[in-house]
Rosetta silent file (secondary structure, phi, psi, omega in degrees, C-alpha in Angstrom):
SEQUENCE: XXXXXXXXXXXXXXXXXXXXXXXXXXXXXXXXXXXXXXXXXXXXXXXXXXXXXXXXXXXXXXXXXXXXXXXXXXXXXXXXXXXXXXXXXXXXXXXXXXXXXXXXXXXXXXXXXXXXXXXXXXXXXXXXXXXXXXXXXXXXXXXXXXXXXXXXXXXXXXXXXXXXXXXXXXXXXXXXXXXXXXXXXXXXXXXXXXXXXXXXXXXXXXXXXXXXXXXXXXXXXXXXXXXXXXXXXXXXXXXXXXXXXXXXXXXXXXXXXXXXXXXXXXXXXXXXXXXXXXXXXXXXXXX
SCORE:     score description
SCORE:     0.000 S_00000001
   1 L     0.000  122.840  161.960    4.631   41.442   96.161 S_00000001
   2 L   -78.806  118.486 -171.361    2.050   43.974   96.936 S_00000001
   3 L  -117.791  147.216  175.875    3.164   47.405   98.535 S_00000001
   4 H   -53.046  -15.698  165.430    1.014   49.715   99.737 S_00000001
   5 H   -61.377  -48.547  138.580    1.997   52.048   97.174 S_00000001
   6 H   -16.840  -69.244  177.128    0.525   49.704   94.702 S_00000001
   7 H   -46.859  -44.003 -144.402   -2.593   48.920   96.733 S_00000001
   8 H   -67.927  -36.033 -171.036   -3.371   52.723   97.043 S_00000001
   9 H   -66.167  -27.536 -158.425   -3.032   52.812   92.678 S_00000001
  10 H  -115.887    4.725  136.045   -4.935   50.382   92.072 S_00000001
  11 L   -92.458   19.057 -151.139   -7.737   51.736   94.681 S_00000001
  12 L  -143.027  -14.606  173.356   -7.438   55.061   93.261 S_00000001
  13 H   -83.395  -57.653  159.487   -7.630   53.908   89.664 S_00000001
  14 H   -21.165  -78.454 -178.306  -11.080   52.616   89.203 S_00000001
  15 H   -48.205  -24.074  171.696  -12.556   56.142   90.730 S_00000001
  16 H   -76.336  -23.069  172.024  -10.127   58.339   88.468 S_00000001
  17 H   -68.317  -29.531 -131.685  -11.746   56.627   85.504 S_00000001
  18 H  -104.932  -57.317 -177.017  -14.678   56.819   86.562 S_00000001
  19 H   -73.146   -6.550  134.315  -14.397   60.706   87.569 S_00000001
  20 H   -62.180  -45.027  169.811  -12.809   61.275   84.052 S_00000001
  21 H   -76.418  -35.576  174.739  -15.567   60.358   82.073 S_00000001
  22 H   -50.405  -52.813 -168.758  -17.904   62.108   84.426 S_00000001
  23 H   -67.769  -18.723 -176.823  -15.725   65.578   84.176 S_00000001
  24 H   -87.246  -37.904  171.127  -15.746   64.375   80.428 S_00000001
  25 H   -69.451  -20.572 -165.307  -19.371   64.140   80.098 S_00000001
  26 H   -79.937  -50.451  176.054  -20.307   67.420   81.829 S_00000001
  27 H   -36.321  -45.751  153.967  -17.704   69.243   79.418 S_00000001
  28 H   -48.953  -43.576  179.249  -19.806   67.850   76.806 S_00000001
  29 H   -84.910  -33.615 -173.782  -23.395   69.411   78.590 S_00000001
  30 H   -86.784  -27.033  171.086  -21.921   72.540   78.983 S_00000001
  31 H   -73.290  -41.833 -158.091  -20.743   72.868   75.480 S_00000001
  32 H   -80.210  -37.783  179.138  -24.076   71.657   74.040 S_00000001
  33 H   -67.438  -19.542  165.878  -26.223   73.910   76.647 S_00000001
  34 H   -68.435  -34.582 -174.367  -24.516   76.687   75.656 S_00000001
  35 L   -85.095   36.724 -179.644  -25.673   76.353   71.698 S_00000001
  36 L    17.842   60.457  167.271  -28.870   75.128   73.208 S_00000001
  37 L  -134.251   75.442  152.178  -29.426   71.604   72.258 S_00000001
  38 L  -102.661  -21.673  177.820  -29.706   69.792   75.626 S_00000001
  39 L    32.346   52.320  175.011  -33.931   70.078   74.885 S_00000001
  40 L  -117.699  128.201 -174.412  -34.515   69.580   78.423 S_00000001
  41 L   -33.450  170.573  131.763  -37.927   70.419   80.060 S_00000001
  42 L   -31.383   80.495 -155.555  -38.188   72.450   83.458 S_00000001
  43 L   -80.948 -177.051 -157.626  -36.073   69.717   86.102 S_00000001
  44 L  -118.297  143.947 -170.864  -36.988   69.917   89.346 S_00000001
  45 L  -152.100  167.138  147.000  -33.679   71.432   91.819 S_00000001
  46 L  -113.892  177.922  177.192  -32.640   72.760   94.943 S_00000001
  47 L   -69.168   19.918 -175.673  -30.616   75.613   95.963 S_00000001
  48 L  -117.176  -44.552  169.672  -27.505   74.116   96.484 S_00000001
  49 L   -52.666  -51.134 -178.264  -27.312   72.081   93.405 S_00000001
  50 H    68.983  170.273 -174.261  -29.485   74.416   91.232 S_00000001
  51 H   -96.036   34.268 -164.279  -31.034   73.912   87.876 S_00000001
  52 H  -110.925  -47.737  164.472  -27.644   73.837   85.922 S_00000001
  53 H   -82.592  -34.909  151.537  -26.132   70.587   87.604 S_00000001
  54 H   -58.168  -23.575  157.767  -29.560   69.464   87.774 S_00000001
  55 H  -104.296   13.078  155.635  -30.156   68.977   84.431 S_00000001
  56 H  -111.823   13.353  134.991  -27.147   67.822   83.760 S_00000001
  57 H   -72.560  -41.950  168.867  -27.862   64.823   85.845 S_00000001
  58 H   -37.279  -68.984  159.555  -31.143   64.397   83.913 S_00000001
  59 L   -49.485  -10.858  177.027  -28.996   64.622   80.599 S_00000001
  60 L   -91.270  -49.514 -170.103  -26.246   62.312   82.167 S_00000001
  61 H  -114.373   25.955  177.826  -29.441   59.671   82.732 S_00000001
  62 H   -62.452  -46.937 -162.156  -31.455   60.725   79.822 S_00000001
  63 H   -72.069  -47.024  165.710  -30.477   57.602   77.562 S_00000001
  64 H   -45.893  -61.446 -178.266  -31.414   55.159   80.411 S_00000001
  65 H   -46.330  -55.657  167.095  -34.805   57.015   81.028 S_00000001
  66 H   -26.556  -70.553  178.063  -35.799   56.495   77.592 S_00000001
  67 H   -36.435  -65.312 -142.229  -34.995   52.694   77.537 S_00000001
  68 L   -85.985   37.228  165.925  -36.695   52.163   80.556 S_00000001
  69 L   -66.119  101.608 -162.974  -39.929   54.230   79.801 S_00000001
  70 L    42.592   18.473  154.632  -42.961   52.485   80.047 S_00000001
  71 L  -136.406    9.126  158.033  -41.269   48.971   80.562 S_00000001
  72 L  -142.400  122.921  177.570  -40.088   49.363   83.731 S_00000001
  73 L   -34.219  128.982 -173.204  -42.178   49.825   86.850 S_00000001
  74 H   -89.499   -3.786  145.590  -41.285   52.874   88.426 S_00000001
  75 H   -17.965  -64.859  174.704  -42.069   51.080   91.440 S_00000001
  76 H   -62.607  -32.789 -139.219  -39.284   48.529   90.760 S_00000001
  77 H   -83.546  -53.073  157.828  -36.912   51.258   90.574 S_00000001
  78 H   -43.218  -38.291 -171.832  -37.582   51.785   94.291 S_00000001
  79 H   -86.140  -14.701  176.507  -36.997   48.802   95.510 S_00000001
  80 H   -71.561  -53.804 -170.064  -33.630   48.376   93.582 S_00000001
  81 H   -44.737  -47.389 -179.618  -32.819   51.828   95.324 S_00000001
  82 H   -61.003  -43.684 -169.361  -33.854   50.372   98.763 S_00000001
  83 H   -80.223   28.464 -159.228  -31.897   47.488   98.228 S_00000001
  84 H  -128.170  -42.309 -168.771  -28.611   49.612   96.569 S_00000001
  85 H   -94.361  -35.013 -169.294  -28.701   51.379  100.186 S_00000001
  86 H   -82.610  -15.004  153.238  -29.158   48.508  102.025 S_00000001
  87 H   -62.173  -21.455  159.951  -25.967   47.004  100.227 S_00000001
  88 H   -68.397  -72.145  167.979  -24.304   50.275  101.101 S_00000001
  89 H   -19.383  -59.865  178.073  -24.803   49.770  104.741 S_00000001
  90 H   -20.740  -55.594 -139.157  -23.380   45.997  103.645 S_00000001
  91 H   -88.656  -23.839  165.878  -20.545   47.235  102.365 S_00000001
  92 H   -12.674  -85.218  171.908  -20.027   49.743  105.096 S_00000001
  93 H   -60.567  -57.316 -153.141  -20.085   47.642  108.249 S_00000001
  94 L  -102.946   45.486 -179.179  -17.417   45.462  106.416 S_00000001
  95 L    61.892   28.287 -155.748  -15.190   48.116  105.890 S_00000001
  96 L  -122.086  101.241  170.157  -15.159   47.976  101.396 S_00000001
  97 L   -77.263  -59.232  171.269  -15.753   52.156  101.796 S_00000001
  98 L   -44.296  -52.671 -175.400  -15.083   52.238   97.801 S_00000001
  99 H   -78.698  -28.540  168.992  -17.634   50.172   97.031 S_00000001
 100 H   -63.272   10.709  178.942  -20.390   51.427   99.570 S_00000001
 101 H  -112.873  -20.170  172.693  -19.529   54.843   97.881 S_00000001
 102 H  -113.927   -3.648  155.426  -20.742   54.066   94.616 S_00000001
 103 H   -67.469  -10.720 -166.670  -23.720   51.915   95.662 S_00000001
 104 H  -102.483  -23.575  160.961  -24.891   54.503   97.364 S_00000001
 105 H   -58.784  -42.556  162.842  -24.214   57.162   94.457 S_00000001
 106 H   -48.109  -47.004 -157.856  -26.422   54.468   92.516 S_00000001
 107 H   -61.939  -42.870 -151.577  -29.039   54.216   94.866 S_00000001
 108 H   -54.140  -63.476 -176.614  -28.954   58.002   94.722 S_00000001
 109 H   -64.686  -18.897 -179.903  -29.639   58.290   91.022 S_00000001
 110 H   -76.749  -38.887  167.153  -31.901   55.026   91.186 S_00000001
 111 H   -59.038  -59.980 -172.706  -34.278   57.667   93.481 S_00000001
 112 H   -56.549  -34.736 -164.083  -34.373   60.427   91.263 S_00000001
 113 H   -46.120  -32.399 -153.035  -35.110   57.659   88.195 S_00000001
 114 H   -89.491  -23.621  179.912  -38.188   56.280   89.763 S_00000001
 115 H   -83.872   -4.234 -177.367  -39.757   59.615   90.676 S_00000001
 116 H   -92.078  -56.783  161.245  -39.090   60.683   86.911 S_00000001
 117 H   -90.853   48.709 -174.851  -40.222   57.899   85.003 S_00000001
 118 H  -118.686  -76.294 -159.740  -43.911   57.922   87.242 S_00000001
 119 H   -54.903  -39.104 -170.976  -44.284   61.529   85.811 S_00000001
 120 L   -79.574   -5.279 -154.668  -43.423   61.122   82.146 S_00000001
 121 L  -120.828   -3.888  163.773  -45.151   57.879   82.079 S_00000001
 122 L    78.580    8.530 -152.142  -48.728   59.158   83.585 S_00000001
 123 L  -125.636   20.059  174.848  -48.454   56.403   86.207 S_00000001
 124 L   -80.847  114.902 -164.381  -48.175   58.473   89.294 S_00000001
 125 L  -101.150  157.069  172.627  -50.020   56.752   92.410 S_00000001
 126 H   -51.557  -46.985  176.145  -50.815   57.300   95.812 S_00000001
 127 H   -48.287  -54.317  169.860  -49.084   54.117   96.373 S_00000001
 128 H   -61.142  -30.902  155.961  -46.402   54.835   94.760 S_00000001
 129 H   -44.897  -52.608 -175.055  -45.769   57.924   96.715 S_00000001
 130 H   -63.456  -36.709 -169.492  -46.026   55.905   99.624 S_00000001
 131 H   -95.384   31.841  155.614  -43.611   53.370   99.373 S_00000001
 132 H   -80.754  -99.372 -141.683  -40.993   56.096   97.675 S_00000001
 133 H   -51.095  -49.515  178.358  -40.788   57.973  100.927 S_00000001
 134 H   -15.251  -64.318  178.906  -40.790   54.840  103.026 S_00000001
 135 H   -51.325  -28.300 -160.572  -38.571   53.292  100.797 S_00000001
 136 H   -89.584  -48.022 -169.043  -36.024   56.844  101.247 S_00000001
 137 H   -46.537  -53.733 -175.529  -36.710   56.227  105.334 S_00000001
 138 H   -92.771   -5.436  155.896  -35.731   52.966  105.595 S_00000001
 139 H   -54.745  -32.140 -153.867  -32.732   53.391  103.016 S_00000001
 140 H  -106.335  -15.357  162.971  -31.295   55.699  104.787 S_00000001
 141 H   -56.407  -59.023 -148.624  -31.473   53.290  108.594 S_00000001
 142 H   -56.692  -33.417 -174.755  -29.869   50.506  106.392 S_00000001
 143 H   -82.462  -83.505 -152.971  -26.955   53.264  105.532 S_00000001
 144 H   -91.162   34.389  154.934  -26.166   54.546  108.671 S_00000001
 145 H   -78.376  -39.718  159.108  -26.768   51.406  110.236 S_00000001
 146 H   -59.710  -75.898  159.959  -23.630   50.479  108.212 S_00000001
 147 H   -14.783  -79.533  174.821  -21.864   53.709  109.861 S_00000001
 148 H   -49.840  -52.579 -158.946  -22.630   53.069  113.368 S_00000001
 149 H   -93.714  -32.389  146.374  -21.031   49.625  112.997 S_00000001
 150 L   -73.382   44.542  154.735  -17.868   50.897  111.348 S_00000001
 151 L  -168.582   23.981 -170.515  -17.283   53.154  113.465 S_00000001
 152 L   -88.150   29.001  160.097  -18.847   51.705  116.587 S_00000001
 153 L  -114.784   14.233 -178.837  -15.274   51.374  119.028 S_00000001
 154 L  -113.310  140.494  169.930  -14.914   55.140  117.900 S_00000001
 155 L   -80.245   50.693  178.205  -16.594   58.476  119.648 S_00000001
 156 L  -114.184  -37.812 -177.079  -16.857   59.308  115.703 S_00000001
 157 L   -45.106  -25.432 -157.266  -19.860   56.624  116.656 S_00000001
 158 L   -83.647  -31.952 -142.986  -21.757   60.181  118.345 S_00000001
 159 H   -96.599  -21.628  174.124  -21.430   62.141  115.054 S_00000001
 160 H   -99.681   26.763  155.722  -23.474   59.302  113.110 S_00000001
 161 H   -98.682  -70.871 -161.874  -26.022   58.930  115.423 S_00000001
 162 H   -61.751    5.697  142.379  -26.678   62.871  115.030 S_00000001
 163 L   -56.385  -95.569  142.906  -26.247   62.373  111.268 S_00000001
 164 H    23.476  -73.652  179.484  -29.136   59.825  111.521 S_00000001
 165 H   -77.154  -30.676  177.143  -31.356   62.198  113.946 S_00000001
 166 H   -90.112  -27.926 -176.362  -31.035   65.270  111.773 S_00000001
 167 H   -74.823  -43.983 -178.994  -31.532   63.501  108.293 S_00000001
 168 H   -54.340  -45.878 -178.490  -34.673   62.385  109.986 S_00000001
 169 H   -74.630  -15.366  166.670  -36.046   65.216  111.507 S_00000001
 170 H   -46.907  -66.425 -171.564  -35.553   67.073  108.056 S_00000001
 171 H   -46.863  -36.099  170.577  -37.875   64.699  106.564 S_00000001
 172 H   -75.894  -21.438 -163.524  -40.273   64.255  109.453 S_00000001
 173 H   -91.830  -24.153 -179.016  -40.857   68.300  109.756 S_00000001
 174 H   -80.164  -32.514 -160.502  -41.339   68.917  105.960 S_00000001
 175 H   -97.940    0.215  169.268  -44.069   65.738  106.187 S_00000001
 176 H  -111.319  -21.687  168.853  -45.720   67.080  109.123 S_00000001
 177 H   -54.668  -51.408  178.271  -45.413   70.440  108.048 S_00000001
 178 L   -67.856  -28.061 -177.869  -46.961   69.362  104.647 S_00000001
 179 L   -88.918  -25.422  166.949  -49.940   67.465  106.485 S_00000001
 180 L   -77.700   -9.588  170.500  -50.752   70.763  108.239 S_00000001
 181 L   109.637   51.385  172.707  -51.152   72.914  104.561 S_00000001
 182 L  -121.949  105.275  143.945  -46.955   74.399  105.023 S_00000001
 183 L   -90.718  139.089 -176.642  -45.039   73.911  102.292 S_00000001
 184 L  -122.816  158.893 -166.381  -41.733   73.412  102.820 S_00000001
 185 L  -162.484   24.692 -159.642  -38.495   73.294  100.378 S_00000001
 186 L  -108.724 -160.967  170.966  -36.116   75.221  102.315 S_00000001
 187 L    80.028  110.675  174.576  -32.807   74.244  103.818 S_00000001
 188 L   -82.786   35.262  172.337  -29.336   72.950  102.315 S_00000001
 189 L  -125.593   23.916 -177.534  -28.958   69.661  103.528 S_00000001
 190 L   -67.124  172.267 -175.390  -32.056   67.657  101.676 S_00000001
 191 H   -49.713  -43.614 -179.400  -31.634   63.759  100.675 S_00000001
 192 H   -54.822  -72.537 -170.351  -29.560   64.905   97.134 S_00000001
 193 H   -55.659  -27.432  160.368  -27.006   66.531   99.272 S_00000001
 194 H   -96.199   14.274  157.133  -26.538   64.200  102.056 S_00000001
 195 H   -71.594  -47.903 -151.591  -26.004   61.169   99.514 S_00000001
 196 H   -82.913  -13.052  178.341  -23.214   63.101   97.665 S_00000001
 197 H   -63.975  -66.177 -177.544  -21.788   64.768  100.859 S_00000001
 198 H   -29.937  -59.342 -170.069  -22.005   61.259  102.311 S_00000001
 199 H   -62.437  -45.916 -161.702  -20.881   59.165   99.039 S_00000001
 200 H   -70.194  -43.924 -173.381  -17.857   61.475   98.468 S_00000001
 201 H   -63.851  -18.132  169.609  -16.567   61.684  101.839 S_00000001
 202 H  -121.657    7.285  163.878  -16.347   58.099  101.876 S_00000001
 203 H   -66.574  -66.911 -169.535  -15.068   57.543   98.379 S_00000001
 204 H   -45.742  -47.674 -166.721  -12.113   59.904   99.493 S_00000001
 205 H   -62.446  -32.864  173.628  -11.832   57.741  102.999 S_00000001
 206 H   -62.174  -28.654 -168.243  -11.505   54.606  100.700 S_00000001
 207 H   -94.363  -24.601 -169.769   -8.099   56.016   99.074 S_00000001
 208 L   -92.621 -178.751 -169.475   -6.771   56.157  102.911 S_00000001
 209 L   -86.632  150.060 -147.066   -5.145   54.227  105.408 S_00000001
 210 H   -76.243  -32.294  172.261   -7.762   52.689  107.962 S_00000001
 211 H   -49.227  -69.670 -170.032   -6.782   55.340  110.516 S_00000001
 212 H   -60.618  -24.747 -162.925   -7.054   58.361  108.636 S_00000001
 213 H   -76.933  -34.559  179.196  -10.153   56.793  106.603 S_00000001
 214 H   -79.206    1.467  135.677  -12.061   56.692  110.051 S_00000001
 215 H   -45.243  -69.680 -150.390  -11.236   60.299  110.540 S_00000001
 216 H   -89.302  -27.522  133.009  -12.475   61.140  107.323 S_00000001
 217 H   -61.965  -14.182  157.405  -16.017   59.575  107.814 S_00000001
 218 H   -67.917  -40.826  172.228  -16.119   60.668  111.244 S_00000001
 219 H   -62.087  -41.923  167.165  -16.049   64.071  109.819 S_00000001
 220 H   -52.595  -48.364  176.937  -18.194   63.494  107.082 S_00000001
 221 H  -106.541    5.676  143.714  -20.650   62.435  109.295 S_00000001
 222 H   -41.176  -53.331 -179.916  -20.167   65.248  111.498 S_00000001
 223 H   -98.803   -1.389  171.219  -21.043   67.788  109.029 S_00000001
 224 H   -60.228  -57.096  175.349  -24.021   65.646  107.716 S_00000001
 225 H   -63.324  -91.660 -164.775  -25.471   65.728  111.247 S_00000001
 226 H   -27.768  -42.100  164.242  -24.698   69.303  111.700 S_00000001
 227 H   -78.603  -29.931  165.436  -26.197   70.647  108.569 S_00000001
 228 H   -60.719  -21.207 -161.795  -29.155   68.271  108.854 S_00000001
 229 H  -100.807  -54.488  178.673  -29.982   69.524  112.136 S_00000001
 230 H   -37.136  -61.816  177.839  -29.454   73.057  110.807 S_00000001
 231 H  -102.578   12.158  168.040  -31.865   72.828  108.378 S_00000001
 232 H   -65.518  -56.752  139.741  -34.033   70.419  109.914 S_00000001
 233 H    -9.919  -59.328  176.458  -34.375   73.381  112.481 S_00000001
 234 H   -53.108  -66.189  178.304  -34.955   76.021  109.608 S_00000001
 235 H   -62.791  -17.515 -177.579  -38.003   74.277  108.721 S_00000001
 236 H   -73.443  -65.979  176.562  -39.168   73.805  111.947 S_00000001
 237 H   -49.440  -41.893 -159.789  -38.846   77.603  112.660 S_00000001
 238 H  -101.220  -23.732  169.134  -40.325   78.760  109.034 S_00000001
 239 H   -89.631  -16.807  161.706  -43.802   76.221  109.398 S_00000001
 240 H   -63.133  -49.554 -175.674  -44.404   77.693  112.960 S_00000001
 241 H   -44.694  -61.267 -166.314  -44.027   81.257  111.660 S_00000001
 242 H   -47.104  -50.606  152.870  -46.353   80.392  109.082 S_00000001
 243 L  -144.684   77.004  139.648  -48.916   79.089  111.393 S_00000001
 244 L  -110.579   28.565  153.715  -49.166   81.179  113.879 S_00000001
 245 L   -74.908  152.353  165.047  -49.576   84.327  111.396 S_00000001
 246 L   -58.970  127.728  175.551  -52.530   85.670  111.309 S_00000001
 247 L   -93.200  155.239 -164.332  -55.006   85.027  108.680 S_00000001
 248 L   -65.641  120.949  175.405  -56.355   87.638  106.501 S_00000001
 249 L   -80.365  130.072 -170.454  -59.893   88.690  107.693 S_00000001
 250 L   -67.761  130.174  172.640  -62.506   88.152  105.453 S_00000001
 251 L   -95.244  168.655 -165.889  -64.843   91.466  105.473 S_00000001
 252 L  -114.416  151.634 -140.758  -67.823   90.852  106.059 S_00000001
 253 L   -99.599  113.175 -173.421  -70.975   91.051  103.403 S_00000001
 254 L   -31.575  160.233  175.908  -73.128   93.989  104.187 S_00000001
 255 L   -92.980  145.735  168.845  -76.956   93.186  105.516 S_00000001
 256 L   -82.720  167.119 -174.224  -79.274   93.729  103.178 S_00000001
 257 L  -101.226  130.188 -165.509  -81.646   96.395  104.973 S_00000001
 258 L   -66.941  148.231 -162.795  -85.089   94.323  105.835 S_00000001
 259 L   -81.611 -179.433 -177.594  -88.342   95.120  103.566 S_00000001
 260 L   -99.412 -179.135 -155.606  -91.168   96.983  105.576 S_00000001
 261 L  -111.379  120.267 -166.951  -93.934   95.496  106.679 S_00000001
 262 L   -94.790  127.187 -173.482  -97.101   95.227  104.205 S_00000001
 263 L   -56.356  163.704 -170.751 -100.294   95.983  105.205 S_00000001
 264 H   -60.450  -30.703  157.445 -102.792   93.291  105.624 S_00000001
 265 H   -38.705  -62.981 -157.748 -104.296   93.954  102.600 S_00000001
 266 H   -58.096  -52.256  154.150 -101.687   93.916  100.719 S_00000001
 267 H     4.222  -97.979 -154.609 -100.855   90.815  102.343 S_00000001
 268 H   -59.611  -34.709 -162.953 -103.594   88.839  101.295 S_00000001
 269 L   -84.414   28.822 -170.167 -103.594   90.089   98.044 S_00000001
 270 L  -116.783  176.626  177.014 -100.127   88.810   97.228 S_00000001
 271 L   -88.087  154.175 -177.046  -99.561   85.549   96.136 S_00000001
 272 L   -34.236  122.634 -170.563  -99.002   82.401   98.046 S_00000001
 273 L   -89.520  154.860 -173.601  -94.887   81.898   98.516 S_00000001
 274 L   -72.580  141.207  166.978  -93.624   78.700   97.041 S_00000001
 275 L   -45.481  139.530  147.141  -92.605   75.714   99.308 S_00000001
 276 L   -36.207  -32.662  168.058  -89.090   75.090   99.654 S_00000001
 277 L   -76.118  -20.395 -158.555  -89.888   71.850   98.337 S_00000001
 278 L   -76.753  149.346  176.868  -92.144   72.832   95.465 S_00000001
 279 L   -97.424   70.788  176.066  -90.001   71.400   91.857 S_00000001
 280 H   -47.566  -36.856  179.343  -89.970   74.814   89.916 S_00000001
 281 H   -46.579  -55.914 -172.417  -88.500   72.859   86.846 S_00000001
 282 H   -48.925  -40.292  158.623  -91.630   70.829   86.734 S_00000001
 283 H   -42.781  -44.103  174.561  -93.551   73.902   87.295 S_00000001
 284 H   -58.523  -71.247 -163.995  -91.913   75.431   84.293 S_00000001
 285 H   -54.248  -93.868 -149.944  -92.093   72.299   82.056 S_00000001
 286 H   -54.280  -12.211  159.005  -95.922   71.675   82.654 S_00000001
 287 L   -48.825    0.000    0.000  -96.405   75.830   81.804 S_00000001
């Protein structure tokens, strides 16, 4: 017979393995970056994460990147990612929380993969730009499209439509921001942070009881929307500043002071000025 006491172990076992060998590998990165043999380039980070957990997700997905290094389209790698989130949503809507917590912690790392092996691999395209962000846009409807339907007889339904509306408007304000010459990078809610806020909070919701689990993604996406809108906001505020400052005035390049005026003699006697048209090389050449 199966008691919930049971149930709960053997939903709670998978993720404890899983988060020992993670806590086991990073013990392992931190020992080797201190004697400094991790031999990892300049990663790319943000401020919440930094470049100390960031490269030890690089070094956590180093051995893959290798393999798949010029033999796999980084291209495909999006579209597994799109389709990794739209199986989160999947798993979402039909309440399997656990599993929609580590597809979407795939999907997550399936992002970073594709934008990594483009750069080391020389293959980075216009194209390819395009359908990564696309690809991030419409990942992230298919996820909280999944939300909204678990949680749609709940007012918890309110906090993941403003999850939703703020992860967007980050994204739209940095890409309109970016199309006007503003770069922007600021703000502590970007796509890395609202997978793993997202992923964890509904890992954890997965060990609970269906009541308390819908608590614990209504909150989750509570503070997703609130910090999205927060720094969706930021940026909004920090690309206006920028342009409507003033721009630095160019001084301006003295006149030269105009020659005097040469008598008619002189005039005549000077020589004929060259055409605007005349082909001084040729002139040269046939000297």
């Amino acid at each position: 017979m199966v008691t919930p006491r049971s149930r709960l172990l053997s939903s709670l076992l998978p993720p404890l393995v899983l988060a020992a060998a993670f806590l086991g590998a990073f013990g392992v990165y931190c020992v080797l970056r201190a004697l400094g043999k991790t031999n990892l380039e300049q990663v790319k980070h943000d401020r919440v994460f930094g470049p100390f957990l960031a490269g030890f997700l690089i070094w956590l997905i180093g051995p893959v990147e290798r393999r798949m290094l010029g033999r796999v389209s980084p291209n495909l790698i999006t579209v597994l990612s799109l389709f990794g989130c739209a199986a989160t949503g999947a798993a979402v809507g039909v309440g399997a929380l656990g599993a929609a917590a580590w597809l979407y912690g795939l999907s997550g790392i399936l992002d970073i993969l594709d934008g990594r092996l483009a750069r080391l691999g020389n293959s980075q395209t216009a194209a390819g730009a395009l359908l990564d962000s696309v690809s991030d846009r419409w990942g992230e409807l298919f996820v909280f499209a999944g939300y909204t339907w678990y949680l749609h007889e709940s007012l918890w339904l309110l906090t993941v439509l403003g999850a939703f509306g703020g992860s967007v408007m980050v994204s739209y304000t940095r890409a309109r921001a970016e199309g006007l010459g503003v770069a922007l990078s600021t703000g502590i809610m970007q796509r890395a942070e609202r997978i793993v806020l997202v992923a964890v909070g509904t890992l954890a919701a997965a060990a609970c009881e269906p009541a308390t689990a819908e608590w614990i993604v209504g909150l989750t996406m509570a503070t997703t929307g609130l910090l999205s809108v927060g720094t969706a906001l930021s940026r909004w505020h920090t690309a206006y500043k920028m342009l409507v400052a003033p721009k630095p005035v160019v001084e301006a390049v003295a006149a030269t002071p105009a020659e005097p005026v040469r008598p008619l003699a002189a005039a005549a006697a000077a020589p004929a000025p060259i055409p605007a048209t005349a082909d001084l090389r040729r002139a040269v050449e046939q000297h």
